[in-house]
N, C-alpha and C positions, 0 to 999 in steps of 0.2 A: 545543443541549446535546449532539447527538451526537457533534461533530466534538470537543469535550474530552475525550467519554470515548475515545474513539477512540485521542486524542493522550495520554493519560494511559495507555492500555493499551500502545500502540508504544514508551513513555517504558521502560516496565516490562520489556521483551522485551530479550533479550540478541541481540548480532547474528546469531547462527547464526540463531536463531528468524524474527529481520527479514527477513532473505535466503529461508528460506521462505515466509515472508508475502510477499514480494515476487513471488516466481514463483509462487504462488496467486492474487493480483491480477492477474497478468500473464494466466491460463489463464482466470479469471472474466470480464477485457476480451474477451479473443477470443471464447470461447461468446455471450457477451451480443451480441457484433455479428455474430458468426450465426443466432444468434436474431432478427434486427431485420432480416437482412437477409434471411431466408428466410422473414420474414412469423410468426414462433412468438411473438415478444412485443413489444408497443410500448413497454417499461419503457427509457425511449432516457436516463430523469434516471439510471438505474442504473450506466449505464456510466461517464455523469461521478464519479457518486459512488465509486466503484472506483477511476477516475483519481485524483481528488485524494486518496485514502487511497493510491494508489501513490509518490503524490507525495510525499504525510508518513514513508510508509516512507525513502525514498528520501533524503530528506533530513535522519531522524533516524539512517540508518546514516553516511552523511556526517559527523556530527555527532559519533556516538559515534566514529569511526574517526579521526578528527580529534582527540579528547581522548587512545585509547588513545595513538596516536603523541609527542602531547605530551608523556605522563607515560612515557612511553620516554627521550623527550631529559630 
């Protein structure tokens, strides 16, 4: 159920907002694998979970950036 609300929140955000979400996940990935790698946390399902929300960011600004354009032409 997480990963809907997740996708229903990113659906909601306007791309400025996405693009900061994106570089927040992007800063969360790095600390979590310094964490992991300097022995601070074994939480290693966290970083995937980061990932694949980087993911859906990533592919719903595609997405929207793809429609602006459209209704440009």
């Amino acid at each position: 159920m997480k990963n809907t609300d997740t996708l229903i929140k990113f659906n909601k955000m306007s791309i400025k907002s996405l693009l900061h979400e994106e570089e927040v996940l992007k800063t969360k990935i790095n600390n979590l694998r310094f964490s992991v790698d300097f022995g601070k946390t074994k939480n290693i399902h966290k970083i995937n979970e980061n990932r694949k929300d980087l993911a859906r960011v990533k592919t719903i600004i595609s997405e929207k950036l793809l429609i602006t354009n459209n209704e440009k032409n």
